[in-house]
N, C-alpha and C positions, 0 to 999 in steps of 0.2 A: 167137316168132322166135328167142329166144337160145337154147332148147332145140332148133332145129331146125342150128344155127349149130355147136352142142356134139354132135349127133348125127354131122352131117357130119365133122368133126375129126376124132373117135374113129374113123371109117370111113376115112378117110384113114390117120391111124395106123397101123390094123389092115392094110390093104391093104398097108403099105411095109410091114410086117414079118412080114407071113406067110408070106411066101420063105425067111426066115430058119428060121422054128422048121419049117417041113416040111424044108429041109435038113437040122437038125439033131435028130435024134430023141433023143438022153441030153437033148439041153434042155430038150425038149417032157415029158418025164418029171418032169425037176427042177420046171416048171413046175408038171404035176399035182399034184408031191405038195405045192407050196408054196400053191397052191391050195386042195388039203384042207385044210390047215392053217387059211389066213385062213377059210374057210366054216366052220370048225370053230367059230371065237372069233363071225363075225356070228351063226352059230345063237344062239350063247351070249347076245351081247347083242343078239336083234332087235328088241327092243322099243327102245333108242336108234337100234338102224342104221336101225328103217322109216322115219325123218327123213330122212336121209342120200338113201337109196333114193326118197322121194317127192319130194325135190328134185330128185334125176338123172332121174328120170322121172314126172313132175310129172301123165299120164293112167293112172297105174294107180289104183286106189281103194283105199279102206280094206279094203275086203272082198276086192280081189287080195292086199294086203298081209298080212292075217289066213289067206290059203288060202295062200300059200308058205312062212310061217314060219321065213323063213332058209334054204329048200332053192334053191340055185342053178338045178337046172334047170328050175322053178318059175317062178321070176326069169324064165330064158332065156325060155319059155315065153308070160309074162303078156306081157312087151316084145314080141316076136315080133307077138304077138295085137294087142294093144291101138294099137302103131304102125304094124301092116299091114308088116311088113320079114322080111328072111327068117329061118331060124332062125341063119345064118350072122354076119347082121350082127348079131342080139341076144346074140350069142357075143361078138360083138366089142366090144360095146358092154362089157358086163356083164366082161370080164375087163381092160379099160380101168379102169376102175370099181373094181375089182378092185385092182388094182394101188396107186391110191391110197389106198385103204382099207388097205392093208398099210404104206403108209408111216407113214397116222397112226397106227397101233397101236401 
């Protein structure tokens, strides 16, 4: 239920701010490359992040976890799959997701 509770949220979120980054294309750029960046460091450590990552998404498996290897669109991919949502919302979720994972770094 709480994961269902945290999915919603994050879709919420994404929803009131994605007006903003299609208006703004330098941000949506700043974003990407801040982006590669954090993907750069979870490749690095994915054997700590697959914790993190099994917590946020509690139906991927061990063996989803072993076939993405810290590649994002993998991630987008497995979530997409494994929660029946579109590829849109597993974007939104995953750069949700994202985001905190940068602040703990």
């Amino acid at each position: 239920m709480r994961s269902i509770a945290i999915l919603v949220a994050c879709a919420a979120v994404t929803v009131g701010t994605l007006p903003m980054i299609v208006d703004t294309p330098a941000s949506a750029q700043t974003t990407q490359s801040d982006s590669k960046v954090i993907w750069e460091k979870i490749k690095g450590s994915w054997n700590q992040t697959k914790g993190a990552v099994k917590e946020q998404w509690g139906k991927l498996t061990d063996d989803d976890l072993l076939e993405i290897e810290g590649r994002r669109d993998q991630l987008v991919g497995k979530i997409q799959t494994r929660y029946g949502i579109t590829r849109e919302q597993a974007e939104a979720q995953v750069s949700t997701w994202e985001k905190t994972r940068a602040r703990d770094m």
